[in-house]
C-alpha positions as CSV (number, residue, x, y, z in Angstrom):
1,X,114.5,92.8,89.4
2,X,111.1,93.5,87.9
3,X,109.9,95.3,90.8
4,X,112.7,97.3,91.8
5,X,112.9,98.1,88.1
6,X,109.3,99.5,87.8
7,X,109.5,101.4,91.0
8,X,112.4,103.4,90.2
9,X,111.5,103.8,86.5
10,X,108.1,105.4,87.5
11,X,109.5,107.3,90.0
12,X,112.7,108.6,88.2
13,X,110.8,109.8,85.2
14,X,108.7,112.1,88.0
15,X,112.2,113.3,89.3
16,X,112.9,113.7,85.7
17,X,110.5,115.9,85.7
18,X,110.7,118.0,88.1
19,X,114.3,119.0,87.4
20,X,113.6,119.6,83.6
21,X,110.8,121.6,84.4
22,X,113.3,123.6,86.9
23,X,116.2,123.2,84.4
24,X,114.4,124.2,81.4
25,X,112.1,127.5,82.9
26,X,115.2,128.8,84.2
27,X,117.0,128.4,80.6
28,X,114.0,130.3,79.3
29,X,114.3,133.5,81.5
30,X,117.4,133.4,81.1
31,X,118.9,132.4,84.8
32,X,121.0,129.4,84.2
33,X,123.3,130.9,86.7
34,X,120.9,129.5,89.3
35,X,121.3,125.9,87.7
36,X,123.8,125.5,91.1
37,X,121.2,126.0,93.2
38,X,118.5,123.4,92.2
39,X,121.3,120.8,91.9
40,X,122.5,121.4,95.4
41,X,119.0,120.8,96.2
42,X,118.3,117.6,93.9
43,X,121.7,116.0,95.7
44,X,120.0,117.1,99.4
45,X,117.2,114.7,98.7
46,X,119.0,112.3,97.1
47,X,121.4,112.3,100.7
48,X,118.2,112.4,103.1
49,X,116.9,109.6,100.6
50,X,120.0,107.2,100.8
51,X,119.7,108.2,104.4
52,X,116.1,106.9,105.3
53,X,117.2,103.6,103.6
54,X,120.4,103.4,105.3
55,X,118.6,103.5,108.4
56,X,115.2,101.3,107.9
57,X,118.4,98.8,106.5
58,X,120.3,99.3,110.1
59,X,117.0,99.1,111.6
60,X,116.3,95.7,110.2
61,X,119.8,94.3,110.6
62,X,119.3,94.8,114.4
63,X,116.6,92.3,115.0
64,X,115.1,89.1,114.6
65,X,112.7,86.5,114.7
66,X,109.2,88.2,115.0
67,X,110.0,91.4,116.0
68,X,111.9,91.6,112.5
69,X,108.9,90.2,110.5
70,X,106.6,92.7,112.4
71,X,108.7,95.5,111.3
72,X,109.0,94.2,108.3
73,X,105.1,93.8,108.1
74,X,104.5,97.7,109.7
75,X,107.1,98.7,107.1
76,X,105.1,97.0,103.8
77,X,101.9,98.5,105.3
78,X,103.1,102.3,105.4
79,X,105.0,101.4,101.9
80,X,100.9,100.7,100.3
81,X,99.8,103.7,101.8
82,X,102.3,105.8,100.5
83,X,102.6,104.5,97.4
84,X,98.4,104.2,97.1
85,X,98.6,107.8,97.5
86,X,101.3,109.2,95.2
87,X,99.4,107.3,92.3
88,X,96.3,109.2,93.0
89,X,98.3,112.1,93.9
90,X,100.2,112.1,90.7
91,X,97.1,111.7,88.6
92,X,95.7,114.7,90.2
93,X,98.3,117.2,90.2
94,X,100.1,116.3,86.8
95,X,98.3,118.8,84.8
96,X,99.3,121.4,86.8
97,X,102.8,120.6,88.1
98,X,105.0,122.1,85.3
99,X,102.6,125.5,85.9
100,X,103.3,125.2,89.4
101,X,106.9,124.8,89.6
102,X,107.1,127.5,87.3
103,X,105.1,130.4,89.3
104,X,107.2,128.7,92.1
105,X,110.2,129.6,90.4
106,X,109.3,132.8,89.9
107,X,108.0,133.9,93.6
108,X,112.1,132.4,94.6
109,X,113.4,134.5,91.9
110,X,111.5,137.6,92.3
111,X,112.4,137.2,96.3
112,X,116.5,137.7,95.7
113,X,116.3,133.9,97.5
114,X,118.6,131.1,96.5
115,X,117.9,129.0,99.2
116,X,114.1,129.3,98.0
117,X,115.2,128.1,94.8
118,X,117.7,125.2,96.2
119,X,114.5,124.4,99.0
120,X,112.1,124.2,96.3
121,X,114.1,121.6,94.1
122,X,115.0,119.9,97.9
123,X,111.3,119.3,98.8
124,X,109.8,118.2,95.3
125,X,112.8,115.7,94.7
126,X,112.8,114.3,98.6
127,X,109.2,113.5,98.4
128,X,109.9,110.8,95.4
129,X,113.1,109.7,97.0
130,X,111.5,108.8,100.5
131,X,108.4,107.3,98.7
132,X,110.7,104.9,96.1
133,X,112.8,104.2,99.1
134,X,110.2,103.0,101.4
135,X,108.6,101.0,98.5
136,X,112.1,99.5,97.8
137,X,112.9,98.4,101.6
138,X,109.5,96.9,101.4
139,X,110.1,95.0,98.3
140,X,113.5,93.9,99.2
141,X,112.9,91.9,101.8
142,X,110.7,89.6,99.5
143,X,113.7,90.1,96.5
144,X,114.9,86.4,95.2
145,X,118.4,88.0,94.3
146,X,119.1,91.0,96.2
147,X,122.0,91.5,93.5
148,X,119.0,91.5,90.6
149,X,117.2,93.9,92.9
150,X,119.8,96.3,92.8
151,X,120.6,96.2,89.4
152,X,116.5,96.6,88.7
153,X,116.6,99.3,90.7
154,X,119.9,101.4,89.1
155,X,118.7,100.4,85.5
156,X,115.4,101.6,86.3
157,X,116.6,105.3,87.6
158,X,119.5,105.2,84.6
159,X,116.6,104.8,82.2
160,X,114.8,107.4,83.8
161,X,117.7,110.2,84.0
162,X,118.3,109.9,80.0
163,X,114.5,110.3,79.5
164,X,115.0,113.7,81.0
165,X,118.0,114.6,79.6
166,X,116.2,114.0,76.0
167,X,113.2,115.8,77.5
168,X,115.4,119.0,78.4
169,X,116.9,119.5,75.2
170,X,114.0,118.5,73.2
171,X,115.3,115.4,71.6
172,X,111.8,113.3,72.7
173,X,108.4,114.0,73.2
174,X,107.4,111.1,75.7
175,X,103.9,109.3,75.4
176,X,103.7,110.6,79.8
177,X,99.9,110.7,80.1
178,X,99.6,106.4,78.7
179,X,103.1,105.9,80.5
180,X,101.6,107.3,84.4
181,X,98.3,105.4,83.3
182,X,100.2,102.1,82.9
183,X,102.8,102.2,85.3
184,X,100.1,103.3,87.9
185,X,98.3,99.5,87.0
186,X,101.6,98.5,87.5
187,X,102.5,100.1,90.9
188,X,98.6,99.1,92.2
189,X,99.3,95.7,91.7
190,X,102.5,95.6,93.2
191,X,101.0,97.2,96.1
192,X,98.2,94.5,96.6
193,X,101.3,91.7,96.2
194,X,102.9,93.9,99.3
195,X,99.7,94.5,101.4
196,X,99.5,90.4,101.4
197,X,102.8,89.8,102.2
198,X,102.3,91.9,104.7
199,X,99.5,90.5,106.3
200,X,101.2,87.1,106.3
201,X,104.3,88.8,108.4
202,X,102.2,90.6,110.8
203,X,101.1,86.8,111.4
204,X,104.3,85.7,111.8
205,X,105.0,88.4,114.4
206,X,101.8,87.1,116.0
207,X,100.5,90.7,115.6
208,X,97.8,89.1,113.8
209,X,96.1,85.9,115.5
210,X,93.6,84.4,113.0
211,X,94.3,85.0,108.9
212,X,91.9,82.2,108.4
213,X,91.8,78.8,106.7
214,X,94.3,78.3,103.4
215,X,92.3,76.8,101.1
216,X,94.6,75.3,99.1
217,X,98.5,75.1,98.7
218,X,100.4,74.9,95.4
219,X,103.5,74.5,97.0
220,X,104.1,71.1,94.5
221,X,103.9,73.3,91.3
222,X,105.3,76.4,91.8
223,X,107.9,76.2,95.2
224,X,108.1,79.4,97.5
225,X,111.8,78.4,97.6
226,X,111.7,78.6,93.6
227,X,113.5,81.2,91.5
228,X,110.0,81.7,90.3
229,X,108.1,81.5,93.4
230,X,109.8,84.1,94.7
231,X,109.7,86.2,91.8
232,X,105.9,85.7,92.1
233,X,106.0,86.3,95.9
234,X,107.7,89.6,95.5
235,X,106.0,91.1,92.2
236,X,102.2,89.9,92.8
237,X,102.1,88.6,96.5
238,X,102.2,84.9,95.8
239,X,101.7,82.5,98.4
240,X,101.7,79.2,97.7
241,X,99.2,77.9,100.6
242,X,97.8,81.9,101.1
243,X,95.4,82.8,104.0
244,X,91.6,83.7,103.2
245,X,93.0,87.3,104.8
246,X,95.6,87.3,103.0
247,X,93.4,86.5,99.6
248,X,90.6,88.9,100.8
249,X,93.3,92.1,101.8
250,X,94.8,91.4,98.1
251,X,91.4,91.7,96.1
252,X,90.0,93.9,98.4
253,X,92.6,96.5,97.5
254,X,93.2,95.3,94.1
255,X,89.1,95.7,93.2
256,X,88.3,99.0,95.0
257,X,92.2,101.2,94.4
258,X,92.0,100.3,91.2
259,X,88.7,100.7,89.9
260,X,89.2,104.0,91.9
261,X,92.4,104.9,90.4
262,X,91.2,103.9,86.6
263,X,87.3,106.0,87.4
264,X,89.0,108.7,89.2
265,X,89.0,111.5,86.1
266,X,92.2,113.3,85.0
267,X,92.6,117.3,85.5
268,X,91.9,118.8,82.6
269,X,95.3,121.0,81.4
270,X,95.4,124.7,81.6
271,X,96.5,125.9,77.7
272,X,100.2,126.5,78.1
273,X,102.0,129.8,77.2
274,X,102.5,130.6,73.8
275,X,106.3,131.0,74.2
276,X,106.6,127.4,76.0
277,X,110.4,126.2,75.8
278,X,110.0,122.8,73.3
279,X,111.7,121.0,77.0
280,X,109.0,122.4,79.0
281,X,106.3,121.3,76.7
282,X,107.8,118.2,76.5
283,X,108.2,117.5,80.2
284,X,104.2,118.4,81.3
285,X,102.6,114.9,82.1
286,X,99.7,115.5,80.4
């Protein structure tokens, strides 16, 4: 629950986001008439979204054995690669987002196009929704309760859509800049947890020949068939008699991502316009 619960947090308060920032600069100039079109959007990527996990789910339904922990193991590694790159993408670009969406919003309006506007809300939302779905397909597989999972993940994005609707009418000012910084920890290390796992699968699919000795096994204490060894197991990797691969791919990335992510140095913000809607101001990450 915990993980699914993290993921969609995090990435519902960027989905957040971007639809306030859309919502809100379009209240200021005075086109809420075009509100239609960035909803019809939004729902688009939330259907192409639903979609891509639909299918990685009928994907996986469909096979077995080692083929299925192979996928499973290809599917975990793309999952960290993604997800290693939106946190350093984020951190990047979130000075500048709300600034871009706006002049985005302006070249759409200025153009007489509504399917600019409706395209525009389509691609920033869809990129969110693929990566929290291919992070939640890779988590799930690991998920003690897939009922727990589910509800982790709907109270994460239910958390996440009344933050922005308190952000669009101005009801909170949200601590964004400490709350990226933290969930990003959070997201790294659920990464390393994933890229183990996934070494150990890519084993089990024989993809991978020789993970090494296991230097020890703590299978007495803390069971892999335990409520909390599989909590462990899907939140930070845990293996009770883990691989020196296994060990080495988890610090490996843990050390070098996040020393990376915590060195790498924020944007500094461009000083917003004087006549900033209080939403707008609000919603900018930084």
């Amino acid at each position: 629950m915990l993980f699914s619960l993290l993921v969609t947090l995090r990435e519902g308060i960027e989905i957040a986001l971007i639809v306030t920032i859309l919502l809100g600069y379009l209240r200021k100039v005075d086109q809420k008439r075009h509100f239609r079109e960035v909803w019809i959007g939004v729902a688009a990527a939330a259907a192409l979204s639903l979609a891509v996990g639909a299918g990685l789910e009928a994907a996986s339904r469909d096979l077995s054995g080692r083929v299925l922990e192979g996928f499973a193991g290809v599917t975990s590694l793309i999952a960290v690669a993604v997800l290693t790159w939106m946190v350093f993408w984020m951190k990047r670009q979130s000075a500048g987002i709300s600034q871009e969406l706006r002049q985005r919003v302006d070249a759409a309006l200025s153009g007489g196009s509504v399917l600019a506007l409706a395209l525009l809300a389509f691609t920033s939302v869809a990129r969110e929704g693929i990566e929290t779905t291919l992070f939640l397909f890779a988590g799930s597989a690991q998920a003690a309760s897939g009922t727990q999972f589910v509800a982790g993940g709907i109270a994460g994005f239910a958390i996440a859509a009344a933050a922005g609707v308190a952000l669009y009418y101005g009801a909170a000012r949200l601590p964004l800049k400490p709350f990226f910084l933290v969930t990003g920890i959070a997201v790294i290390v659920l990464a390393a947890g994933l890229l183990a796992n996934s070494v150990g699968a890519l084993h089990e699919a024989a993809l991978l020949t020789n993970i090494g000795v296991r230097p020890w096994d703590t299978e007495a204490a803390i069971s892999m068939t335990s409520t909390v060894g599989k909590f462990l197991h899907t939140v930070l990797g845990y293996d009770s008699a883990p691989a020196m691969a296994q060990i080495a791919a988890y610090w490996a990335y843990l050390v070098v991502v996040l020393g990376a992510y915590l060195a790498w140095p924020a944007p500094k913000r461009n000083a917003p316009p004087s006549e900033s809607a209080q939403a707008l101001a609000a919603a900018d990450p930084q």
